[in-house]
N, C-alpha and C positions, 0 to 999 in steps of 0.2 A: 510857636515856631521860633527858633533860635535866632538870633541875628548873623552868623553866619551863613543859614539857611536862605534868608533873605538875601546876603548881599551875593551869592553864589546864584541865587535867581536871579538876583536885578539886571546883568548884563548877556543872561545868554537871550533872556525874555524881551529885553529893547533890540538886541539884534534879531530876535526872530519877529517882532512887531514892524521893523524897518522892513524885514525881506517879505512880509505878509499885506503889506499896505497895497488896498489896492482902488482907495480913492478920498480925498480930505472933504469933509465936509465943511461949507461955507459957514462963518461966524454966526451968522445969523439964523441957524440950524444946528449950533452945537446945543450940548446940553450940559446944565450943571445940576447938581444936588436939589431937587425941588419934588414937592407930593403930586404936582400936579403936570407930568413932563407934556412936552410938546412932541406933533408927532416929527419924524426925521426920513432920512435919506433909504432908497430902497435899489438893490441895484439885482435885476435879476440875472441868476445864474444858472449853470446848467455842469453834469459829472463832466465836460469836457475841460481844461486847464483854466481855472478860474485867471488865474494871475494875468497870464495873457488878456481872456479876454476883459474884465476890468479894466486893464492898463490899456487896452485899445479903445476902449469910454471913456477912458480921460482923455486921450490923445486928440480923439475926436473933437472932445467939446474944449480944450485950449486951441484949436486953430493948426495942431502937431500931425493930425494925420494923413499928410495930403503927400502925393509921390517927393513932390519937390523937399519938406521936411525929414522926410525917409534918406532921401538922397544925402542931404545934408548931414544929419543924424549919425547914418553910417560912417559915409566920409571921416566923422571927428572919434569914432570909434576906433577905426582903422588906423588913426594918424595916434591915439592914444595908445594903442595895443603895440604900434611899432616903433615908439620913443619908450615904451616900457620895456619890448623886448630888446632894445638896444643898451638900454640900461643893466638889465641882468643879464649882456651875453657876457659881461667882463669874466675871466677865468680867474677863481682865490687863486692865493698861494700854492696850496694843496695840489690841484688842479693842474696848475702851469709846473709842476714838480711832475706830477706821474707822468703828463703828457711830453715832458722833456726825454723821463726814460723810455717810453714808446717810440719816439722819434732815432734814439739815439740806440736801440736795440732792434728796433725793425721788426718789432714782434707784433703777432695776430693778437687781437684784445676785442672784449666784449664793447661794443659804446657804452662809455658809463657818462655823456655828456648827452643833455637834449640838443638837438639837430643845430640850431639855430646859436650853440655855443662852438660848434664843431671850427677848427682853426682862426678862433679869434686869438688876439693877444693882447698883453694888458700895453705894449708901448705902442706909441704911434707907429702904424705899417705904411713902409718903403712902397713904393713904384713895383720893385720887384716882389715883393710879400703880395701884395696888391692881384699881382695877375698872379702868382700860385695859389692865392686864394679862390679868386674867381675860376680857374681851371679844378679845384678840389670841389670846388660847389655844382659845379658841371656834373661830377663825377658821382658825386654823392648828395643825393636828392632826400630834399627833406621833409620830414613824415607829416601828414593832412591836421595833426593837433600838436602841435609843439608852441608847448605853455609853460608859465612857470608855473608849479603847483606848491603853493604856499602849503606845510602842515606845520604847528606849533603846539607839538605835544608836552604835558604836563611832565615837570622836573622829575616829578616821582616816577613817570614809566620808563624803568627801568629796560625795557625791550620797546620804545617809541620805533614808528615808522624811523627808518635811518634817511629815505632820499627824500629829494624835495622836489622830482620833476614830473610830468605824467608826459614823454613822448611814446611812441610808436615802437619806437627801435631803441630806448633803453634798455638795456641788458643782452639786445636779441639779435642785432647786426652785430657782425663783424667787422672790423677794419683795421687797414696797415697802414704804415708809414714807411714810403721809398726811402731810397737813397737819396734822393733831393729835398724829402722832407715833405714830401707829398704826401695826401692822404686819401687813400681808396676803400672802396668796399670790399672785402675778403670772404664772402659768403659771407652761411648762417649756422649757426651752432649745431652737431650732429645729436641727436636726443640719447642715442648710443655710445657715444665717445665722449662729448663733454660733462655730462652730470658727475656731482661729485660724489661722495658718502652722504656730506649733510642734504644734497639735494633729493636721492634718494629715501631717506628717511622721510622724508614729506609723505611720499607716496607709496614706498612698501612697506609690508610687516618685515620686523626684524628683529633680531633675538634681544636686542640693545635697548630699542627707541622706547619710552612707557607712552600708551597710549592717551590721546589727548583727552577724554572722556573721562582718566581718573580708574578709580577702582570700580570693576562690577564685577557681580559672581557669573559664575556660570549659566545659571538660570535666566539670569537680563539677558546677556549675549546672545542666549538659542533663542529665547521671544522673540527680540530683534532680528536675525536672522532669517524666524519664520515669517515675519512681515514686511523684510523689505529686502531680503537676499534678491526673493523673484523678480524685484524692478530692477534690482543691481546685473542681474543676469541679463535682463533686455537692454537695458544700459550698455551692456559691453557687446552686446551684438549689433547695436546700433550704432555703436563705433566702429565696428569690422566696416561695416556699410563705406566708410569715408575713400577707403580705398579701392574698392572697385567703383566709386565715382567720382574720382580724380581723374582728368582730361589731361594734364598738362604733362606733354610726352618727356619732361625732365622729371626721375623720377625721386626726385630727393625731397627728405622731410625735416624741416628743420626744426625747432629748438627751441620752444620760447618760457625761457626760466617763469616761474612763478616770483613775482616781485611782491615783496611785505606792503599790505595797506593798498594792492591795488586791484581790481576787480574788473580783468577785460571784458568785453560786452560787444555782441555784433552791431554792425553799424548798420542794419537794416533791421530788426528787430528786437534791439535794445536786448536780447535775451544772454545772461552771464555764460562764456565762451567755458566749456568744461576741459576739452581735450583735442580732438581732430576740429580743427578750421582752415579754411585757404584764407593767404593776406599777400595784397598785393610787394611788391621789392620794392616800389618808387615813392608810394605814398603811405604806408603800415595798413591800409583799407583792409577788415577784417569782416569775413562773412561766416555764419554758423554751417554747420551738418544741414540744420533743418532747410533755409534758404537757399542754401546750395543746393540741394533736391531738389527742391519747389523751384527754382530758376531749371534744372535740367529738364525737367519733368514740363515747363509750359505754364507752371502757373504761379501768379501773383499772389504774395503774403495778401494787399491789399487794395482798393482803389486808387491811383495817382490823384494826391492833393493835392489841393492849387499852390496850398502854402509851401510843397514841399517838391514841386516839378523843380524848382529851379536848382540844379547842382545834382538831380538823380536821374536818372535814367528810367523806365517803364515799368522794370521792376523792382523799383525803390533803390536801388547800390546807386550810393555817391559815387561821381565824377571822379573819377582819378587826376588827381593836381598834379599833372605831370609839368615839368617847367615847357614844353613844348607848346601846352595848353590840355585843357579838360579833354579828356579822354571816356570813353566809357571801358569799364573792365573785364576781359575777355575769357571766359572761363579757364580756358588754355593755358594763361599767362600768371594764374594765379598758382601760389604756390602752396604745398599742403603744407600745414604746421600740427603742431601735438607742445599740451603741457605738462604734459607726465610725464616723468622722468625713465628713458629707457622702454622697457619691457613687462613696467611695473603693471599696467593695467592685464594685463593677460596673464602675472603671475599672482594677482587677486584672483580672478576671474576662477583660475584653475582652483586655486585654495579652497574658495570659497564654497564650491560643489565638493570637495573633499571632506571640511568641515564639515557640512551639513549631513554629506552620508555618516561620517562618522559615529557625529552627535545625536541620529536621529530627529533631526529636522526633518519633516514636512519637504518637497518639493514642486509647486506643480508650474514651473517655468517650460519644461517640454522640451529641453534641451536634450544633446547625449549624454552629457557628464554627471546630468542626475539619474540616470539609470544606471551609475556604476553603485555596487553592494561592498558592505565589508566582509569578503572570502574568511577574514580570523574570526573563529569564536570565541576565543580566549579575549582577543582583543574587546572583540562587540561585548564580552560579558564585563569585563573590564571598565570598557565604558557608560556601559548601564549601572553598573554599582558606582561610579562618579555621579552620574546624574541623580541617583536617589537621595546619595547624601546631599546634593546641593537641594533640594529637593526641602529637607527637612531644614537643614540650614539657613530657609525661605519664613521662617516659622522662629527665627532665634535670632539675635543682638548682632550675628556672622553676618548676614545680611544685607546685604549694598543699599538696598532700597529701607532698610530701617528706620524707622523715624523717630523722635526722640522719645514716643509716646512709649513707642515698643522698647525702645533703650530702659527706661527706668522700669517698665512693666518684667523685661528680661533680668534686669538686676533685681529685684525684690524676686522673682521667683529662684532666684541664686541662689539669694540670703536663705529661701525659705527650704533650697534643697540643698543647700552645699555639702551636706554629708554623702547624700545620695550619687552626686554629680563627681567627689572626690572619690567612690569606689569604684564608679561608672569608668573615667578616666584612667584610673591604673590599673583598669583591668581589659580597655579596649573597646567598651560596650559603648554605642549609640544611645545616648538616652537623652532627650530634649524635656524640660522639668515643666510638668503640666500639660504632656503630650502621650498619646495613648503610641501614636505612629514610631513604628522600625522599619530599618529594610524590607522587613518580609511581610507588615500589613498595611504600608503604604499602599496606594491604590493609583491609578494609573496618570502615566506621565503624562498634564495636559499641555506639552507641547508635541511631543509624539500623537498622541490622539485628535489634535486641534481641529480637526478637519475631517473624523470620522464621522460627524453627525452628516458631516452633507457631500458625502459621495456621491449619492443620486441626483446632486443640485448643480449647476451649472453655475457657479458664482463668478464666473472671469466674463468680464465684456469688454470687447472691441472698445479702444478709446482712442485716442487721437496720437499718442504716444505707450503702442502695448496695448496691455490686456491690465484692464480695473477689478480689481477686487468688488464686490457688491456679496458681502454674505447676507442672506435673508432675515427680514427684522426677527427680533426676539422679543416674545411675549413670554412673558414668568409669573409666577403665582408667589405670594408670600412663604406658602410652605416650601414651594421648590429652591426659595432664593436661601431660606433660612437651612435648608441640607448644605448648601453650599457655604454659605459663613454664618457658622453658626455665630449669636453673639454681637453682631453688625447689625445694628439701631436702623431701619431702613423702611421705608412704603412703595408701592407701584402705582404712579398714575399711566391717565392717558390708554386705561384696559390693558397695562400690563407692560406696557411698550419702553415707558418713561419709570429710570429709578431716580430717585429722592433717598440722599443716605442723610442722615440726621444728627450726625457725628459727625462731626467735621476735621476730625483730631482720629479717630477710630483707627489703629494700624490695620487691620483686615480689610477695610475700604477698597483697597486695591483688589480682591477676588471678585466682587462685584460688578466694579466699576469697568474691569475689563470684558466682562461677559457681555457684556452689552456694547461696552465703547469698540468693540472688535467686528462689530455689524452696524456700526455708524450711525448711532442712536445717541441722541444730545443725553446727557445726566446733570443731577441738580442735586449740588450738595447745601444742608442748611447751617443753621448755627455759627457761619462762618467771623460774624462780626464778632463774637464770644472773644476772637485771635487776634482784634483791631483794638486801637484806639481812637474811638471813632468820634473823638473832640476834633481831632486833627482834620477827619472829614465831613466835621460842618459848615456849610453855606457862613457861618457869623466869621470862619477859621481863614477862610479864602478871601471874606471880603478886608477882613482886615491885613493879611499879609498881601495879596495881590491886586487890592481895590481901585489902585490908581492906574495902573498899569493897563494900556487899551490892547483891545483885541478886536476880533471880527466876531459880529453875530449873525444866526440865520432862524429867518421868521419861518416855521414850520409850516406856516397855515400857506403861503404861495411859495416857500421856495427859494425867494429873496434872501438879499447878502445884506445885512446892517455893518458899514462899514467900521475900524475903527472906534473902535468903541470902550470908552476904560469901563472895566469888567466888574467896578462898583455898581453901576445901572442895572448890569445882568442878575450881580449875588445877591442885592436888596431886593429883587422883583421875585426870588426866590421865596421868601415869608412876606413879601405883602402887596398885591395887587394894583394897592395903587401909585406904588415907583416904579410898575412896569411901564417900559417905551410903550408908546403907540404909533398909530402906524398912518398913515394920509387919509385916514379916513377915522382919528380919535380911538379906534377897537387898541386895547391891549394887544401886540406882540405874542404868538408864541413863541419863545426862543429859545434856541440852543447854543450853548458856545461851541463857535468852531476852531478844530485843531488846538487846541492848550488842554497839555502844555504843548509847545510845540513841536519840530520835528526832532531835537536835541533829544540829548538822555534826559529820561525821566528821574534818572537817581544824580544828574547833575543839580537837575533845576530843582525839586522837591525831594533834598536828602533823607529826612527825616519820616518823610510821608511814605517813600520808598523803602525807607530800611521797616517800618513798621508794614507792610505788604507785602514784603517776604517771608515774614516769618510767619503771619497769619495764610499763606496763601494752601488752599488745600490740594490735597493728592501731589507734595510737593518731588516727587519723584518723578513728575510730566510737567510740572508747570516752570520751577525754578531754571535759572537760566545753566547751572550746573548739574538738573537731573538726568537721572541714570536713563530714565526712558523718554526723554526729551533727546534725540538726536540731534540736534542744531549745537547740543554741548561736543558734539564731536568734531567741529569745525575746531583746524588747528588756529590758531590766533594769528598766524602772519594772513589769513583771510580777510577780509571785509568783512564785520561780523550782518549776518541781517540782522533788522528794525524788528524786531518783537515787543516791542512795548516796554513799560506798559503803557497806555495811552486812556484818558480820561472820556465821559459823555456826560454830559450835565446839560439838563434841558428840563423846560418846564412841563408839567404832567397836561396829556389833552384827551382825557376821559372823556369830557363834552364834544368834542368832535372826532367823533369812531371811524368818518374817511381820513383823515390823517394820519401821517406817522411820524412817528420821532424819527427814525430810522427807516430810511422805504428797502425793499426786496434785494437781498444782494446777498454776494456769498465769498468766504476770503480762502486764500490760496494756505494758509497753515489752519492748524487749529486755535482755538480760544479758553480762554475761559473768563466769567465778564460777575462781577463780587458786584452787589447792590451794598455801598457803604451811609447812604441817605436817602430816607423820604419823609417827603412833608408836604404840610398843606398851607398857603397859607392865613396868615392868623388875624385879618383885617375884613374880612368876609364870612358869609354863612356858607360852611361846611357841608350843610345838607344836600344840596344841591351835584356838587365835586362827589360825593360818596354814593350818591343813588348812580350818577352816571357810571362810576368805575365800577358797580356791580354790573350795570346794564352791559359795561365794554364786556365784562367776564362774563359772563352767559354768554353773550352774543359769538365772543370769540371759541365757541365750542369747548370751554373747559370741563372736565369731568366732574364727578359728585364730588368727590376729595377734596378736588384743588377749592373750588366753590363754597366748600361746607370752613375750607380752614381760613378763608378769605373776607366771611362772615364773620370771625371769632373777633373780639374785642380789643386783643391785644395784641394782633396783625394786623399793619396797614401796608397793601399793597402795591407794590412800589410799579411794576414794567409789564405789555403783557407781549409777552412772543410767540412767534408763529414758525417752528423751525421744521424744515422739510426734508424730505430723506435726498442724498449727493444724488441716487441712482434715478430720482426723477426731476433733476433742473429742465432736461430735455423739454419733458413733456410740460414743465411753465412755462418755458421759452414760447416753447409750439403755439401755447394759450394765448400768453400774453403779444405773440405776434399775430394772431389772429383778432384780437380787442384793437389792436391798433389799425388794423386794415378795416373793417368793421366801422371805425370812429372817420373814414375819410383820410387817414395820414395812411404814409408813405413809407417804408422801412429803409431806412437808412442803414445805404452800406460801410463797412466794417463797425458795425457798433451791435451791442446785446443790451436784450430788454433786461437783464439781472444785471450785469454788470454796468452799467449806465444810472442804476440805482435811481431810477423815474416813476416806480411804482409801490404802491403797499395795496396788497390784496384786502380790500374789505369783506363783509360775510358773504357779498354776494359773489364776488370774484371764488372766495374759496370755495362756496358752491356749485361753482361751475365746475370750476375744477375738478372736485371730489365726484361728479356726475357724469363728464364727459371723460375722467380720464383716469379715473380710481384715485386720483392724487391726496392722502393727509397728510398734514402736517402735527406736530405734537403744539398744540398751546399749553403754553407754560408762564403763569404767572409766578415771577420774581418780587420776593419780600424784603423787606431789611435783613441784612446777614445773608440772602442765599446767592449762589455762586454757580452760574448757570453756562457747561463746557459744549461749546460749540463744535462738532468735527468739520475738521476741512472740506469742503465742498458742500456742504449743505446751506441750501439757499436758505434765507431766516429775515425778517422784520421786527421789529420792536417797536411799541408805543406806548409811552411813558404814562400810565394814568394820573402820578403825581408826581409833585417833583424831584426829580432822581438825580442822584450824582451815583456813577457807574466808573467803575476803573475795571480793567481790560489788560490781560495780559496772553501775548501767543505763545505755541510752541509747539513743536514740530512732534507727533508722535509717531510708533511705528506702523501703529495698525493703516494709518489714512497717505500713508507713505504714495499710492499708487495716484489719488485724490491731487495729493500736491502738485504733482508730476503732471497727469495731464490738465492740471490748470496751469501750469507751465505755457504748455502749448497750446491753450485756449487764448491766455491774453498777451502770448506774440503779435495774433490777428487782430488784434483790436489797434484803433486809429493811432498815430505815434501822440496824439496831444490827449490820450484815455489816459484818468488816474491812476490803472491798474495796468497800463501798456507794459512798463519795465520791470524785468526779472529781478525783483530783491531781495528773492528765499533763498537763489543759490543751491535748491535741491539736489541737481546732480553732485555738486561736491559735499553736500551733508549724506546722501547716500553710499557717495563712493567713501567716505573716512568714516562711518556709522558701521560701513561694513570690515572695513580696516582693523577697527580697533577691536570689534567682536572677534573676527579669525585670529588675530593675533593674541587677546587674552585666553579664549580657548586652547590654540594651538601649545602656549607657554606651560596652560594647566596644565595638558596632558603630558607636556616633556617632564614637567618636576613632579607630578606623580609616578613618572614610569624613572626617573631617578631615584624618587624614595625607594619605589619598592627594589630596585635594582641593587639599593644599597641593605636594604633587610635581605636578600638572596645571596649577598656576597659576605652578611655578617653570621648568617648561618651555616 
C-alpha cells in the first residue's frame, strides 16, 4: 500500500472511529500485543440504532442519565446552536450587494439566504432597523431546520456542491422588498412559469441534453425499458393520485426547484420526496404521497413512540413551529408541491408508451396508452430492420456493453478478416466476422418475445406499491444452456436452478447470466481472483497498514459489541488462535469486524484496493458504478448519489458452531454482488478438526452432489456457506419465523420484521420446517476463493463463514429486480424510525424516472438520424 494511500486513510478513518465510539474501555481492561490476551468488555446490542443505545449505557453508568442532566445537557446545546447561529447569520459582501439590489428594485426573488440570515446586517442596527426587523420576522416565519450546512468539497470538483445551507425555503419561497425596505413573502414559485431551459433539462428528454448514462445501443435501452418501463408507468399514475387527494381548497402548486447536493425526504417517513408532496408555508414541514393517503385514509405508518410523542402528533407529522406556538398540521392548510419541472412528467409518461409500441417492447402495465399499435407498415418494417442490426451489433466491438475481452477478440478477428469485411463494406453487405447470423437468419428478437414462454402464467403480484414481477424459477440442463451460448465455460447446481459460469472474463457471460437473473435466481461466477491482486487482500496487508487504527467488533457467538478496538487484535486472530480476544469467560471470540471501512467512500479510504476491484469486478456492465445496465448510473450528479458500496465482511470462520451465523437472515433493497478475495485457516492449531466440521456444515446445509464433490478437491478451500431464498417467498419466512416466536413465549413487536431486524439464521432444522410446512427452498451455495456470488434484490439470504473470510461487497441497481427495489421501498417506510434500514437511500423513484429518460431519448434521437440518413439518400437519388 502506497503512503499516500495511507495518509488518505488516516484521517477519514479516525473521524469515522470518533463518530463510531460507542464506549471506552477502562485501563485496566485494555489490551496490548500479548499471546495470551485477557478477556474484555462486552456490550449487548440489537439491529435497533446502536449508537444511541450504547451512548445511553455510558450515560447511565457516569451519573448523565438522569432528567435533571438531560435538562441541563440540552439547555448547553441550545445556548451553543444559538451563539453559532448568531455567528454565521453575519451577511458577506456578496450577499449585502445582491440584497441591496433587491431592496433597491423591489423585485420578486427566489430566498437564496437560510431563514435565520434573512434581514441581518453587517453594522450595528438603530432603534428603527430594530423594530422593522422584528415586524419582517413577524411576517416571515422561519422554516423548522434552518442550519448552517457546512460542505468542503475537493479543489479538483470542478462541478462541487455550490451552496452551503440546507434550509426549507432555500430556493423555494418567494420574497419582496417594499418601499420602506421591508421584507415579505411573495408566494411560491409557479412549476409552469418559472422553470428555465437548464431546469428543464433535468427532467425532459430533448434534442440537446446527452444523456447522463453515457452511450448505450439500442438493444440496452429496450431491455431496460422491458423491465422497468411498467413501474415507471405505475409511478406516474401514482402521481395523478396527488391531486385528487389534495384538500386544501387553494388550488395552487408550487415550485420546488431541485437543489445540487440535496435530497428532500418526508419528515414522517424519512422516505426521498420524488415529486407531488404537500409542505406546510410557516415551517417547510414536508409530507410524502404515501403518508398523506395513509393519514386520509385513518391509518398510522406506525405505533407512537415514547421517544418520539414529544413534537408529533398521533400520526407521527411534527408539530408545526409556528411562532404562536406548536400547532398540529391541518390537511387543509397544507400546500401541494411538485419537483419536476412543468409538465415534464406527463410528457415522459406519454413518450414512453410511444416508444415502447414503436420498438416493440413488451407491455403488461394495463394502461390505455399500451394498447395504442403502429397503423405504418413501412414505418413498423423500418423499425424491425433497426432492431436486427442492433441485434447483431450485440455480437461486435459496436457494442455498448463490450468488454475489453470482446474488444481485442473483435480486433484479431478484423485482422483475421479485413479483406473480407473491406468488400463486405463497400458494397453494403452485413457481415459480422466469425458470425454465420444476417438479417434474414437471425432468429427471434428476445426482447419482443421475453414473455412468450409465460402467457399462461400469471407473474404480476399485488405488492405494496403496484404489481411485482415474480417470473417462475428457471431449471436448465447443460445441453439446453449450451444451445444458448454456445462456448460459455459454465455448470448447473442446485438441480438446475443455480448457474456457475467459470469464466469470469468470458464476453458471452451476459446471455446466460440474464436467463436466469430475469426470474430472480442468485448466479455464481468463478475464477474471479484470476482479475485481483490478492496481496492487497491479505489479513498480513490490512494488519499492517491499518493495525493500529481501532474499530468496533462483534462476537458472533452472542451478538455482543467489542468496543473500540485497534484492528491489530482482530487481523492477528485471523492466522492464529491464540491472539484471539476472549471473552468473560476465557473461550476465544468469534468475531467480525463491524462496518470498515466505514460509511465514507471506499475509493477515498482504500484507493488502491478499489482501483484494483474494478477492474477485476465481473459482469462489469451491472456491477461498475458507470454500467450500461446498472441504472443507478442514470442518476444525473446534481443528485445525492446512493451508498453502493463497496463495503467489506471480514469475520472469523464458524464451521464448529452450525447454529450460528456470520451474517443472520436478511435481505437488501438493491442488488449485490459479494467476490470471496481470502480464506484461511489458521496456522497455530490442528486443522483437522476445522475441516471435518466445514464438510459436516456442507452436507448439512443441503448442498448438491457438485458443490460437495468440488469442496472435497484438494485445491479448494471453502471459504462461506449461504442460503439464499427466492424475493417471492419472504412472506411465507416472515409468516414462519413469526410463528417460532410466538411458539418460544415472546411477543411480536410492533413496527418491526423478523428479516429485517436481522435476529435470526435458519439452522437445518428451521429450513426444514420451512421446506415442509410451506414448500419454501432456498439455493445453498458454497463460496470459494475467487467466487463472486450476485444476490437480487429482495431475496432473503444468510451466510456463515466456515473459514476465515474477507468478502468485499459491491451493489447495484439492475433492471430486471427494478419492481423488488420499489416495493422494499415501501416496506421499510413501516419499520420503526431508530430501524437501520428505516431511511430511503436508493432514491429508486428518481433512478427509475431518469433510467427511463435516457432510454426514450437515445431511442427517440436513433430513430430521427436514421430517418434523416435515409431521407438524405432519397433526396440524393
Amino acid at each position: 500500500m502506497s503512503e499516500n494511500e495511507l495518509a488518505a486513510a488516516a484521517p477519514a478513518e479516525q473521524n469515522a472511529v470518533t463518530a463510531t465510539r460507542k464506549r471506552t474501555i477502562s485501563p485496566s481492561s485494555s489490551l496490548s500485543l500479548r499471546s495470551d490476551p485477557k478477556s474484555i468488555i462486552e456490550i449487548h446490542i440489537s439491529n435497533e440504532n446502536n449508537t444511541k443505545k450504547a451512548c445511553l449505557e455510558t450515560e447511565s453508568e457516569n451519573g448523565n442519565g438522569s432528567p435533571e442532566a438531560k435538562q441541563k445537557q440540552d439547555k448547553e446545546q441550545e445556548q451553543e446552536l444559538s451563539s453559532s447561529s448568531q455567528a454565521a447569520a453575519l451577511l458577506t459582501d456578496e450577499e449585502e450587494l445582491r440584497h441591496k439590489e433587491f431592496r433597491d428594485s423591489c423585485s420578486i426573488f427566489l430566498q437564496d439566504l437560510p431563514c435565520f440570515k434573512l434581514q441581518q446586517e453587517q453594522h450595528p442596527p438603530t432603534e428603527e432597523t430594530k423594530k422593522v426587523v422584528s415586524e419582517a420576522e413577524a411576517e416571515i416565519p422561519k422554516c423548522r431546520e434552518c442550519r448552517k450546512r457546512h460542505v468542503t468539497p475537493s479543489a479538483s470538483e470542478s462541478d462541487a456542491i455550490s451552496n452551503d445551507v440546507y434550509c426549507r425555503f432555500y430556493e423555494f419561497r418567494r420574497l419582496q422588498y417594499n418601499d420602506k425596505g421591508e421584507l415579505s413573502v411573495a408566494g411560491f414559485p409557479n412549476p409552469y412559469i418559472e422553470p428555465t431551459k437548464e431546469d428543464y433539462s433535468i427532467w425532459q428528454p430533448d434534442g440537446t441534453t446527452a444523456p447522463t448514462s453515457g452511450f448505450m445501443d439500442i438493444q440496452v435501452c429496450r431491455y431496460i425499458l422491458l423491465h422497468a418501463g411498467d413501474q415507471f408507468c405505475y409511478l406516474w399514475r401514482q402521481e395523478a393520485e396527488a391531486l385528487k387527494l389534495h384538500e386544501n381548497p387553494d388550488g395552487t402548486i408550487a415550485w420546488k426547484k431541485a437543489v445540487k447536493g440535496i435530497r428532500e425526504i418526508c419528515d414522517v417517513c424519512d422516505t426521498t420526496l420524488f415529486n407531488y408532496h404537500w409542505t406546510c408555508r410557516k415551517c417547510g414541514f414536508g409530507v410524502c404521497l404515501d403518508c398523506f393517503k395513509d393519514r386520509k385514509e385513518g391509518q398510522r405508518l406506525r405505533r407512537v413512540e415514547t421517544a418520539l410523542q414529544k413534537g408529533c402528533d398521533e400520526y407521527h407529522w411534527g408539530l408545526c413551529t409556528d411562532p404562536n406556538g406548536p400547532q398540529q398540521h391541518a390537511m387543509t392548510e397544507l400546500m401541494l408541491t411538485q419537483i419536476i419541472a412543468g409538465d415534464a412528467l406527463n410528457v415522459l409518461g406519454r413518450l414512453l408508451h410511444e416508444v415502447r409500441t414503436l420498438w416493440q417492447v413488451p407491455q403488461v402495465c394495463g394502461c390505455l396508452l399500451s394498447k395504442q399499435e403502429v397503423k405504418d407498415p413501412q414505418l413498423n418494417a423500418f423499425i424491425q430492420d433497426m432492431i436486427k442490426e442492433s441485434q447483431l451489433k450485440q455480437h461486435t466491438s459496436f457494442s455498448s456493453l463490450a468488454s475489453e475481452q470482446k474488444l481485442h477478440q473483435q480486433q484479431r478477428l478484423e485482422q483475421l478478416h479485413s479483406k473480407k469485411l473491406e468488400f463486405a463494406r463497400e458494397r453494403g453487405i452485413d457481415y459480422v466476422p466469425g458470425r454465420v447470423w444476417t438479417k434474414e437468419t437471425l432468429g427471434k428478437d428476445p426482447i419482443t418475445s421475453a414473455f412468450d414462454n409465460f402467457k399462461h402464467i400469471n407473474f404480476l403480484r399485488k405488492g405494496l406499491a403496484g404489481l411485482r414481477r415474480f417470473l417462475p424459477p428457471r431449471a436448465m440442463t447443460l445441453a439446453h444452456s449450451t444451445q444458448l451460448a454456445p462456448g460459455v465455460p459454465h455448470e448447473w447446481l442446485c438441480d438446475g436452478k443455480l448457474l456457475r459460469l467459470t469464466d469470469a472474463m468470458h464476453p458471452d457471460n451476459r446471455v446466460l447470466y440474464q436467463e436466469v437473473w430475469k426470474c430472480g435466481q442468485p448466479v455464481m461466477i468463478s475464477e474471479v481472483a484470476r482479475s485481483l491482486n490478492l496481496d492487497l487482500w491479505h489479513p498480513e496487508a490490512f494488519c499492517r497498514d491499518f493495525g493500529d487504527k481501532p474499530n468496533d467488533l462483534i462476537n458472533c457467538l452472542n451478538g455482543n459489541l467489542v468496543p473500540n478496538q485497534p484492528m491489530r487484535h482482530f487481523w492477528e486472530g485471523f492466522q492464529c488462535m491464540n491472539k484471539r480476544l476472549l471473552d468473560a469467560n476465557g473461550k476465544p471470540m468469534l468475531l467480525k469486524l463491524k462496518d470498515w471501512p466505514p460509511g465514507d467512500d471506499f475509493a477515498e479510504i482504500l484507493p488502491t484496493r478499489f482501483a484494483d476491484l474494478m477492474q477485476g469486478l465481473p459482469m462489469p456492465e451491472y456491477t461498475l458504478r458507470t454500467g450500461n445496465l446498472n441504472i443507478a448510473s442514470c442518476l444525473p450528479k446534481m443528485f445525492v448519489p446512493p451508498d453502493l458500496g463497496p463495503k467489506m465482511y471480514n469475520a472469523y470462520g464458524s464451521a464448529l458452531h452450525p447454529d450460528k451465523g456470520t451474517t443472520n437472515l436478511h435481505l437488501d433493497i438493491s442488488d449485490a454482488v459479494n467476490i470471496m478475495v481470502y480464506v484461511g485457516i489458521p496456522q497455530d492449531e490442528d486443522s483437522k478438526p476445522q475441516l471435518a466440521a466445514t464438510q459436516r456444515a456442507i452436507a448439512l446445509g443441503g448442498c448438491d452432489y457438485i458443490t460437495r464433490a468440488r469442496c472435497q478437491s484438494p485445491d479448494v478451500l471453502p471459504g462461506a456457506l449461504w442460503h439464499i431464498f427466492p424475493a417471492r417467498d419472504a412472506d411465507k419466512i416472515r409468516d414462519l419465523l413469526n410463528r417460532v416466536t410466538l411458539e418460544k413465549g415472546f411477543r411480536l413487536e410492533p413496527d418491526h420484521d423478523p428479516i429485517h431486524d436481522q435476529n435470526w439464521y435458519l439452522d437445518d432444522k428451521l429450513r426444514a420446517r420451512l421446506f415442509k410446512e410451506y414448500g419454501v427452498e432456498g439455493h445453498p451455495i458454497v463460496q470459494c476463493l475467487g467466487d463472486a456470488v450476485f444476490i437480487p434484490a429482495g431475496a432473503p439470504h444468510q451466510v456463515q463463514n466456515l473459514h476465515n473470510c474477507i468478502k468485499v461487497a459491491e451493489d447495484f441497481v439492475s433492471p430486471e429486480n427494478i419492481t423488488h427495489c420499489y416495493h422494499l421501498t415501501h416496506e421499510f417506510r413501516r419499520l420503526s424510525h431508530s430501524h437501520t434500514n428505516h431511511e430511503d437511500k436508493l432514491q429508486i423513484k428518481n433512478i427509475i424516472y431518469h433510467a427511463i429518460k435516457d432510454c426514450c431519448t437515445i431511442l427517440t434521437r436513433a430513430l430521427d438520424e436514421r430517418l434523416d440518413v435515409e431521407m438524405a439518400k432519397l433526396k440524393g437519388d
